[in-house]
NUDRENLUM-25068 format. One line per 5 residues: number of its first residue (from 1); their letters; for each residue x, y, z of N, C-alpha, C. Coordinates in Angstrom, 1 decimal, always signed. Layout:
BEGIN
NUM) A) X:Y:Z:X:Y:Z:X:Y:Z; ...
//
This chain:
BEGIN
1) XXXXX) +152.4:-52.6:+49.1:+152.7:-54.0:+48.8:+154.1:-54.3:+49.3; +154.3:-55.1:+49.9:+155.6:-55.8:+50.6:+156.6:-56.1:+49.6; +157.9:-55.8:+49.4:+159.0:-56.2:+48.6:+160.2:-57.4:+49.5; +160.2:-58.1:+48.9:+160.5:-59.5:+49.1:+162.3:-59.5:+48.8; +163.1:-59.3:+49.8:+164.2:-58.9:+49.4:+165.4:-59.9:+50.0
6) XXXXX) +165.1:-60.8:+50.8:+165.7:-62.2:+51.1:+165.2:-63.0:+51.5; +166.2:-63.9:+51.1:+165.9:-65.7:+50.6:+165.7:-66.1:+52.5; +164.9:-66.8:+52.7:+164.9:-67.1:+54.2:+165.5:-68.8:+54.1; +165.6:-69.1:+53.0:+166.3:-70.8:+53.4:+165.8:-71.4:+52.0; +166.1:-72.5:+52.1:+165.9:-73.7:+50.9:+165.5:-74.5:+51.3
11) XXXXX) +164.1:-75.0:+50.7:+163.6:-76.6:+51.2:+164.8:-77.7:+50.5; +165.5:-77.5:+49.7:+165.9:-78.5:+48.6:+167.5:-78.5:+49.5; +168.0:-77.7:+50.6:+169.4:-78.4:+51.4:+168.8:-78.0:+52.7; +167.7:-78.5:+53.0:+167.1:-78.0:+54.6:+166.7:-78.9:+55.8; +167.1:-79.6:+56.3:+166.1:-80.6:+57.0:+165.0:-79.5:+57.9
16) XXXXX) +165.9:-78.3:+58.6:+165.2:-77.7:+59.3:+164.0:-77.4:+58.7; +164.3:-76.7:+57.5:+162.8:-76.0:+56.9:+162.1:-76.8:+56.6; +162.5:-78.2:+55.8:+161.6:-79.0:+55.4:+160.6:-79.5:+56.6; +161.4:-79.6:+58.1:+160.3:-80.2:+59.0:+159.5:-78.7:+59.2; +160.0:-77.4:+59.3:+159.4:-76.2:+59.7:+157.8:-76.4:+58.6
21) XXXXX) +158.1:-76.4:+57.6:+156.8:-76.5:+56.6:+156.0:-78.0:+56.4; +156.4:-78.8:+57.3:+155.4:-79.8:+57.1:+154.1:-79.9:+56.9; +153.5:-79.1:+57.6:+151.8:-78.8:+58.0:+152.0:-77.4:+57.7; +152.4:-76.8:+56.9:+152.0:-75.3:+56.5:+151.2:-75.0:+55.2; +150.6:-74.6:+55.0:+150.1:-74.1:+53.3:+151.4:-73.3:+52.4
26) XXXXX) +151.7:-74.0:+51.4:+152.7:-73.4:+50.9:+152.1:-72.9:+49.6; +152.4:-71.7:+48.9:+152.4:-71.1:+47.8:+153.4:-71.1:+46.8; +153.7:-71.4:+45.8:+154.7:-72.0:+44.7:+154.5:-70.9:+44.1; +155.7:-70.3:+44.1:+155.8:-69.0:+42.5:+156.8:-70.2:+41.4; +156.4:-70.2:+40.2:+156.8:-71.4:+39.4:+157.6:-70.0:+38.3
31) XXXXX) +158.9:-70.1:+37.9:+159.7:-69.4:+36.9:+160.1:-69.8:+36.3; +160.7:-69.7:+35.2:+161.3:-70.2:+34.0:+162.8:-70.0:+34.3; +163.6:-71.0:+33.7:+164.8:-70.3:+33.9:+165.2:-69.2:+33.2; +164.4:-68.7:+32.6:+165.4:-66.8:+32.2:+165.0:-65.8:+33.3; +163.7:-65.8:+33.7:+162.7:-65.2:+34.7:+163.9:-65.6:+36.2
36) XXXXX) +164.1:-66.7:+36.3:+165.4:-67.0:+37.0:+166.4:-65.7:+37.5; +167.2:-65.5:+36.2:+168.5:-64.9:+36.5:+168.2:-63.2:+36.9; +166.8:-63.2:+37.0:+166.8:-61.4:+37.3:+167.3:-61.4:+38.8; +167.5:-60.5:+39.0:+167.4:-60.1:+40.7:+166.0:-59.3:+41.3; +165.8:-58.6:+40.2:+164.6:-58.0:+40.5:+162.9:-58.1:+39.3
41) XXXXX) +162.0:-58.6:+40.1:+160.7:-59.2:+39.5:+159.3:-59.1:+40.3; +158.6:-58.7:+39.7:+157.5:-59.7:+39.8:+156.9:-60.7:+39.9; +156.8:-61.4:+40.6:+156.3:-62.5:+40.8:+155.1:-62.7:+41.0; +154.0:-64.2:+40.2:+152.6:-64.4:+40.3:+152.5:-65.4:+41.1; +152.4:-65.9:+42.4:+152.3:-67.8:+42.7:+150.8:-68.2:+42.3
46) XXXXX) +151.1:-69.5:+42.8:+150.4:-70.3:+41.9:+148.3:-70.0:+42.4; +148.5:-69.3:+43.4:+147.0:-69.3:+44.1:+146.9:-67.6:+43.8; +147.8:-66.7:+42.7:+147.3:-65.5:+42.4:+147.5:-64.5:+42.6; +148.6:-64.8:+44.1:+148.9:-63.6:+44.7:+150.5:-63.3:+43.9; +150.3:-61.8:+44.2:+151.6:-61.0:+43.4:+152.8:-61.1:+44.4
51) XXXXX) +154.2:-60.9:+44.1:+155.4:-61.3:+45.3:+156.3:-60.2:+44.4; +156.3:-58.6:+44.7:+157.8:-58.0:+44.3:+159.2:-59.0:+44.7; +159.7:-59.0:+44.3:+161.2:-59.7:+44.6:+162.5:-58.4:+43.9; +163.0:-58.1:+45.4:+163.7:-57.5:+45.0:+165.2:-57.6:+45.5; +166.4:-58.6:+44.8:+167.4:-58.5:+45.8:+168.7:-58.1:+45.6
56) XXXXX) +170.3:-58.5:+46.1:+170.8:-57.5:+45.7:+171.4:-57.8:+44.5; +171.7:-56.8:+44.1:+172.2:-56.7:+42.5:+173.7:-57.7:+42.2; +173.0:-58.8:+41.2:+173.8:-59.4:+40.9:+173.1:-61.4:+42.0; +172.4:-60.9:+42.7:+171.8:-62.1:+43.2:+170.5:-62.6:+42.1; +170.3:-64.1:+42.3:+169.4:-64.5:+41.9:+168.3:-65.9:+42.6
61) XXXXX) +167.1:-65.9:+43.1:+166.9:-66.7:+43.2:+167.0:-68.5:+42.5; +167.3:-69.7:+43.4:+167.1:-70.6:+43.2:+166.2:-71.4:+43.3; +166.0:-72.9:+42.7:+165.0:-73.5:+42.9:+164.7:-74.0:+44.7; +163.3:-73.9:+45.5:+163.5:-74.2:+46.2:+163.4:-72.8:+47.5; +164.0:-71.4:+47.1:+164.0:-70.8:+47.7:+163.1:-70.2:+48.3
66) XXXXX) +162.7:-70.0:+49.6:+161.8:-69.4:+50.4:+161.7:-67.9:+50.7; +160.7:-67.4:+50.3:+160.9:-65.9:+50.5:+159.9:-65.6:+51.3; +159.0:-66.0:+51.8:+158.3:-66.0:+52.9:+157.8:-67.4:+53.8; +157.6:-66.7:+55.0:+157.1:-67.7:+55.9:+156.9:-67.3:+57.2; +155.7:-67.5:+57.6:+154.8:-67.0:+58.6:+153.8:-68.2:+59.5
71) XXXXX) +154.5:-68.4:+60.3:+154.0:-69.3:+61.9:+152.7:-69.2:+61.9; +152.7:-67.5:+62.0:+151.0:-66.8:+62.3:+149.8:-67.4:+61.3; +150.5:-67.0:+60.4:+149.7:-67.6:+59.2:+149.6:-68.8:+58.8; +150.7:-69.7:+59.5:+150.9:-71.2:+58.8:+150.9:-71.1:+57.2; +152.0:-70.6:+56.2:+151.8:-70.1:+55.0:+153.2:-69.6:+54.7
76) XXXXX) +153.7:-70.2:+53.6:+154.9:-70.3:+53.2:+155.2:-70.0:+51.7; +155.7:-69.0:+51.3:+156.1:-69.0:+49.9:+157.4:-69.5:+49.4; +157.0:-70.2:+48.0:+158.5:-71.2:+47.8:+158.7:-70.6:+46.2; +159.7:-70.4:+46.2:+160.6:-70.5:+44.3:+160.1:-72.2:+44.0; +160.1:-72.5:+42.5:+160.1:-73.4:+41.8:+160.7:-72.9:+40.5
81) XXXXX) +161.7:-73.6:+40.3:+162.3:-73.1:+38.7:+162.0:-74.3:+38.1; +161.4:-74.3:+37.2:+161.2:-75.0:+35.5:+162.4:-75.1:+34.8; +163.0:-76.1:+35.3:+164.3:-76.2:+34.0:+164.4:-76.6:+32.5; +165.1:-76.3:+31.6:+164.9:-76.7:+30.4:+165.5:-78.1:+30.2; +165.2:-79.2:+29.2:+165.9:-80.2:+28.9:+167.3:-80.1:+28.5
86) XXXXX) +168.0:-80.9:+28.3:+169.7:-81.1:+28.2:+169.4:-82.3:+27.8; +170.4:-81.7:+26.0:+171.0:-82.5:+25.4:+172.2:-83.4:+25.9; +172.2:-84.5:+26.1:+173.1:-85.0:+27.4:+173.8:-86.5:+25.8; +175.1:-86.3:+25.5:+175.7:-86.9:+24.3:+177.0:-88.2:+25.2; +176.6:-88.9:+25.5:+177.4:-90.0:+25.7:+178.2:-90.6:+24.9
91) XXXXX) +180.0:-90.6:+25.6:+181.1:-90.5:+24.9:+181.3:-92.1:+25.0; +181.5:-92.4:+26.1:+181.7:-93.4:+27.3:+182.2:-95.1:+25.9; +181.5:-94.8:+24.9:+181.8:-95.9:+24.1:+183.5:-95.7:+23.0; +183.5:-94.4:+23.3:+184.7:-94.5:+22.5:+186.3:-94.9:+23.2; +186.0:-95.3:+24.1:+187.7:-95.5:+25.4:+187.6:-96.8:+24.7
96) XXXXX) +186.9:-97.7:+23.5:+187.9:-98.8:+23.1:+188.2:-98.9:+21.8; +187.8:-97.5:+21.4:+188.4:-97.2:+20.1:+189.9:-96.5:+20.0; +190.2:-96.4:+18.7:+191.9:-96.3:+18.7:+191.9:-94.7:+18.7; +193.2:-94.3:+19.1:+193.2:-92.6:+19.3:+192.8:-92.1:+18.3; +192.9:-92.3:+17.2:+192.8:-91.9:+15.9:+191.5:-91.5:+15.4
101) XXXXX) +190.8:-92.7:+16.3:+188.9:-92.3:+15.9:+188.4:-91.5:+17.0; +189.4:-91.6:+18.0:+189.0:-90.8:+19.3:+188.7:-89.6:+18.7; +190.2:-89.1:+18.4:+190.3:-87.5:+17.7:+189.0:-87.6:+16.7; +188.9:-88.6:+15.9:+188.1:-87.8:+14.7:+186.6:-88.1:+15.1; +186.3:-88.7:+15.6:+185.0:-88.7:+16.3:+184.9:-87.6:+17.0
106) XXXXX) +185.9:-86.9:+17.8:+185.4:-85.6:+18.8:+185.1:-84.5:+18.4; +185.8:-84.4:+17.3:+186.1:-83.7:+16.1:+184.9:-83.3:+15.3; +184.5:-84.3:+14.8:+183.2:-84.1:+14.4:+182.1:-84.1:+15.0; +181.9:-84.1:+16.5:+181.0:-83.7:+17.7:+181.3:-82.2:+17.2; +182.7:-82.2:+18.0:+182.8:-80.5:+17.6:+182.7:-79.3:+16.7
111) XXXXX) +182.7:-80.1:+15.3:+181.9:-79.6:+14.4:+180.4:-79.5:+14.6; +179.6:-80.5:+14.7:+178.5:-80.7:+14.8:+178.0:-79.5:+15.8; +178.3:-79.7:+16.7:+177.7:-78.5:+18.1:+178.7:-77.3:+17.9; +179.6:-77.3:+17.3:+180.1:-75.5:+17.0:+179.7:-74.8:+16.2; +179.2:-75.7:+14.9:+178.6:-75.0:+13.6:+176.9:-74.4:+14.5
116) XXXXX) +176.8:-74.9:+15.4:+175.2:-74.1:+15.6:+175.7:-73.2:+16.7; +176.4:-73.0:+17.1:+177.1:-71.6:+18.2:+176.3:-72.2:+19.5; +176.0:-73.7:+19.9:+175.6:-74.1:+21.3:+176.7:-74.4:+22.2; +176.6:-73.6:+23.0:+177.4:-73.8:+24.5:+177.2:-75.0:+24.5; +178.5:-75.8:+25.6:+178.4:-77.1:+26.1:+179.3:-77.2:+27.1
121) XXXXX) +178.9:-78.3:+28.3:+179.9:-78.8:+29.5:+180.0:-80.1:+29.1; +181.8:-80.7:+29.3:+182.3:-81.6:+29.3:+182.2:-82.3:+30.9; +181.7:-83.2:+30.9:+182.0:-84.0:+32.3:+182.7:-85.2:+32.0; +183.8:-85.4:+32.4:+184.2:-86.8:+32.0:+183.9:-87.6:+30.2; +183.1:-88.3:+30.4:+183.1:-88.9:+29.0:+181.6:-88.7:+28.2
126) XXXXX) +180.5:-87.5:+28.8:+179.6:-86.7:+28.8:+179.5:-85.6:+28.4; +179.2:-85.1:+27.2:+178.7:-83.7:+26.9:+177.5:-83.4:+27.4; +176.6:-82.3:+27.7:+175.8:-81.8:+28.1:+175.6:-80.3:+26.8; +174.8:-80.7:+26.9:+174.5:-78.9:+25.5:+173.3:-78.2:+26.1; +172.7:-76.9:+26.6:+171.3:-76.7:+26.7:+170.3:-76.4:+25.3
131) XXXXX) +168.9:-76.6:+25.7:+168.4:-76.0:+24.6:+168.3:-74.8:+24.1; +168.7:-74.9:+22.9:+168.7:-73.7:+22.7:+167.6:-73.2:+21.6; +167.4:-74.5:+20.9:+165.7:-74.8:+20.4:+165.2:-75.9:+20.3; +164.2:-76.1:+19.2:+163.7:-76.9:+19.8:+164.1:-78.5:+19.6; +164.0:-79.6:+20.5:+164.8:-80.6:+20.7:+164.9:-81.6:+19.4
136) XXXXX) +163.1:-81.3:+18.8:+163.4:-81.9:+17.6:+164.5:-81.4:+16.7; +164.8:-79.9:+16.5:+165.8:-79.6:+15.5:+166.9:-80.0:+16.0; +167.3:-79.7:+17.3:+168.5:-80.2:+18.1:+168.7:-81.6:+18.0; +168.4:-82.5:+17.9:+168.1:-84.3:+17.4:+168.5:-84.1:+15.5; +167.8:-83.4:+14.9:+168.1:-83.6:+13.8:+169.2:-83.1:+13.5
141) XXXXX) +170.0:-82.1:+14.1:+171.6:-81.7:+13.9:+172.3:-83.1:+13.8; +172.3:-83.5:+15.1:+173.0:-84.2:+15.1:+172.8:-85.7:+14.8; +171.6:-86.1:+14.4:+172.0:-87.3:+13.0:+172.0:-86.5:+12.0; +171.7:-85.9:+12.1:+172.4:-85.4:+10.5:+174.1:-85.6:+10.2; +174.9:-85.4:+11.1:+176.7:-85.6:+10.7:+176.5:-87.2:+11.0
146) XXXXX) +175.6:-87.7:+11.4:+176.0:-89.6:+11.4:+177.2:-90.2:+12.3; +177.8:-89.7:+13.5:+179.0:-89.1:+14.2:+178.6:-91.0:+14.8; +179.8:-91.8:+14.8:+179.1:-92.9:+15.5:+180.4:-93.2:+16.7; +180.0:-94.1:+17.3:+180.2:-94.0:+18.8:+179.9:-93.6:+19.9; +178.5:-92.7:+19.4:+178.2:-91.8:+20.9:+176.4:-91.7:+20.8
151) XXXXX) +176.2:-92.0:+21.6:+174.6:-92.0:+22.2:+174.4:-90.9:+23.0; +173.2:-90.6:+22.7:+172.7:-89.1:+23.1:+170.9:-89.2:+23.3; +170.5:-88.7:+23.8:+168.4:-88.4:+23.8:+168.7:-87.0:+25.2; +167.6:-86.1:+25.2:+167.1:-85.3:+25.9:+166.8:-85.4:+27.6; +167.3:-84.8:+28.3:+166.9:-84.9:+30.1:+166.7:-84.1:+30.8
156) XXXXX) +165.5:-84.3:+31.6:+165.1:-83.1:+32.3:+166.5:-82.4:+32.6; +166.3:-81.5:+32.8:+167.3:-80.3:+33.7:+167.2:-80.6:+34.8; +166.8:-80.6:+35.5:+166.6:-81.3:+36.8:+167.1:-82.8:+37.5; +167.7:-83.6:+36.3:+168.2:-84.7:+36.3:+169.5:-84.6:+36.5; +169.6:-83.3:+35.5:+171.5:-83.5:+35.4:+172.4:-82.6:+36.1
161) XXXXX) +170.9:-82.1:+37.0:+172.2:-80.7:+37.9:+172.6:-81.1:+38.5; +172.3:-82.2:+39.4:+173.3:-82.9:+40.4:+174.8:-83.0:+40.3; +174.8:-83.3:+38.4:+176.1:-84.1:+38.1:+177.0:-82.5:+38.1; +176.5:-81.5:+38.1:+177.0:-80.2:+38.1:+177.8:-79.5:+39.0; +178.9:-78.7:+38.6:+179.4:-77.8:+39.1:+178.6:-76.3:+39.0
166) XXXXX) +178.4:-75.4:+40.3:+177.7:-74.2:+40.2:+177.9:-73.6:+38.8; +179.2:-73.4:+38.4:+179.8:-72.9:+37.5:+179.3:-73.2:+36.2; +178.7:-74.7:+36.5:+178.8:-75.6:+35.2:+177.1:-75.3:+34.7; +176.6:-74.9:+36.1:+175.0:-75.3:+36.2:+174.5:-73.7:+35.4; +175.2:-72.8:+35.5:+175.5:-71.0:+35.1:+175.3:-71.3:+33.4
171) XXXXX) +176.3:-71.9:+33.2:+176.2:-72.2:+31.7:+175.5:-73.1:+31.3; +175.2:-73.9:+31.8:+173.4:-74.4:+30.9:+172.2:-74.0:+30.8; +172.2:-73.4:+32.0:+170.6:-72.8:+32.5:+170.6:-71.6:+32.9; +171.6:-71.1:+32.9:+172.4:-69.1:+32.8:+172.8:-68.7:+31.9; +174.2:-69.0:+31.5:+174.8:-68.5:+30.3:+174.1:-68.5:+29.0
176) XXXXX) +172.8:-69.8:+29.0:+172.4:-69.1:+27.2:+171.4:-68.2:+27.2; +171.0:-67.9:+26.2:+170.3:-66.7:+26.2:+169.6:-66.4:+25.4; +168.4:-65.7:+25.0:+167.6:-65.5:+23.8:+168.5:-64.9:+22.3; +169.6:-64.2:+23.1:+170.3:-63.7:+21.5:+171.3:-64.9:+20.8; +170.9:-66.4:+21.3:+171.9:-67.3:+20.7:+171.1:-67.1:+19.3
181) XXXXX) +171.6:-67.5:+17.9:+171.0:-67.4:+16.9:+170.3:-68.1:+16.5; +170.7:-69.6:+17.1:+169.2:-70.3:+16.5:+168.1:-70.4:+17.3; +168.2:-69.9:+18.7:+167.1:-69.8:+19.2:+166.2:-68.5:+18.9; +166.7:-67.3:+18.4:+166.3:-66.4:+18.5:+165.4:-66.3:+17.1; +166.0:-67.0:+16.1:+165.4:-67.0:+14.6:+164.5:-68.2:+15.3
186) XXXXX) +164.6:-69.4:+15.7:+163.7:-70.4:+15.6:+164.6:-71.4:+14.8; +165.3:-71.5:+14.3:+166.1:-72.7:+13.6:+167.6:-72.3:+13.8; +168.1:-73.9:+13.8:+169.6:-74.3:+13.9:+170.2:-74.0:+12.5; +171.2:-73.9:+12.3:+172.0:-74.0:+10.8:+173.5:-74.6:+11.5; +174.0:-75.2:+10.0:+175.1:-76.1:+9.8:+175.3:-75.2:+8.9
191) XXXXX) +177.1:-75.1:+8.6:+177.9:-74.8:+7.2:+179.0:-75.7:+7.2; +178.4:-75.6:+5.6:+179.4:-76.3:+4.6:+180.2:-75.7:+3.8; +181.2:-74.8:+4.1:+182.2:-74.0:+3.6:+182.5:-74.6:+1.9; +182.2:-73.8:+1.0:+182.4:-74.1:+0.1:+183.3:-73.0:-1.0; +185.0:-73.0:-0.9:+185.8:-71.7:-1.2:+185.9:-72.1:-2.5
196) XXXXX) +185.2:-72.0:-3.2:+185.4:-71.6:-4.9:+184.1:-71.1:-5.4; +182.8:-70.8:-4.5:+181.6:-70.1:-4.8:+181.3:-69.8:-4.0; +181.4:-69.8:-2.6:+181.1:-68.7:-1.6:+180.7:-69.7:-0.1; +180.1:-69.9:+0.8:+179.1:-70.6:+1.9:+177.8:-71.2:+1.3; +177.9:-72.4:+1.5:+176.4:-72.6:+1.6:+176.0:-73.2:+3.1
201) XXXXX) +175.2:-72.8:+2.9:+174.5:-73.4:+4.7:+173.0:-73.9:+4.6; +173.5:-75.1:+5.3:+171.7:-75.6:+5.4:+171.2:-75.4:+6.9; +169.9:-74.7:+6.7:+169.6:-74.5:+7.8:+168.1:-75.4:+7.8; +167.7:-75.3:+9.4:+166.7:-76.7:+10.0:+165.1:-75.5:+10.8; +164.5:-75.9:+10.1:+162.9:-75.0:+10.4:+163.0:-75.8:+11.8
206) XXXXX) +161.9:-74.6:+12.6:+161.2:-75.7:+14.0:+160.6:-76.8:+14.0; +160.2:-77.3:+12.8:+160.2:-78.6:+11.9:+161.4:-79.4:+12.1; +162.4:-79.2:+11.9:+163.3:-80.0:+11.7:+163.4:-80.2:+10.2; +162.9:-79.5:+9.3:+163.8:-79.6:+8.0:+164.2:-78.9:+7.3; +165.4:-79.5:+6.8:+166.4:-79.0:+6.3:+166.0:-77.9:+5.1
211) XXXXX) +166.8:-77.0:+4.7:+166.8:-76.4:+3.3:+168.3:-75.3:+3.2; +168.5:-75.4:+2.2:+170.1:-74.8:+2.1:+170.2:-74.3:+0.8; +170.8:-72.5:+1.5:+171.2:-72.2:+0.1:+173.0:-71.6:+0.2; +173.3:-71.0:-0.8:+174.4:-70.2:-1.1:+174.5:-69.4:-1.3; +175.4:-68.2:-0.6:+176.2:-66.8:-0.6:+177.2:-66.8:-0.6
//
């Protein structure tokens, strides 16, 4: 079996390849983004056939990338990565509020998204968070603190990489990971530090509801 060990181009920054594949049969291997960050895989495309991928250590396929393609054959194999949604939290209303609520509104973002241990990129007056479960519990975190001046709802991943730096794109859809904690249990939790009897913390089912105890 053939091992597939470089990327021959990207339809997604290509004019060449894109006219090269016009009239070709192309084969989609479709990945997840964790299946993503390997360098080395198996791969199924979408009509059955198997694709070793093997490249150098520390490389990773992108969306887009081509690892085969054959004239003779008229027949082209392409990457497709499946991105996750992004919690995408719009600041943009608080530049006419006073510094005071600036601070304490951010503040309490920051609480809000630190108490669940979710990564996030700042763009301008834009948070971005990835999922880290599921969107309903992720939605219910955050009405739950009631944090006002800032609008938020869920976006393809694919919407908001544009607005991205490589770097930036690593940490939404690279840097998290199955060992974050609420993804890994299935629910988010919040604490409410309570120092005269111990922590209590409410934590949020894949449901989205709440229950909280104390240690």
């Amino acid at each position: 079996m053939e091992v597939y060990s470089e990327i021959l181009g990207n339809v997604n920054n290509s004019d060449d390849w894109n006219h090269k594949l016009q009239n070709v049969e192309i084969e989609h291997i479709f990945l997840d983004q964790w299946a993503a960050q390997k360098s080395r895989l198996l791969a199924k495309g979408d009509q059955g056939n198997e694709y070793p991928i093997a490249l150098k250590r520390g490389s990773q396929v992108t969306d887009g990338d081509i690892i085969y393609y054959s004239p003779k054959d008229n027949k082209a194999v392409v990457i497709k990565i499946e991105l996750n949604p992004v919690l995408v939290i719009d600041l943009s209303d608080l530049v006419t509020k006073s510094p005071e609520d600036i601070i304490r509104i951010t503040v309490e973002l920051a609480h809000a998204i630190g108490n669940q241990h979710w990564p996030a990129v700042v763009k301008g007056t834009t948070v971005y968070v990835p999922l880290t479960v599921t969107e309903k519990v992720m939605l219910t975190v955050i009405d739950t603190h009631h944090i006002e001046g800032i609008k938020y709802q869920f976006k393809k991943g694919q919407e908001v990489i544009s607005n991205l730096e490589p770097q930036e794109i690593r940490k939404l859809f690279g840097g998290a990971s199955h060992e974050i904690h609420g993804f890994e249990h299935g629910h988010a939790h919040s604490h409410n530090h309570s120092h005269s009897t111990g922590h209590t913390h409410t934590h949020y089912d894949e449901n989205g509801n709440p229950h909280t105890h104390t240690h």
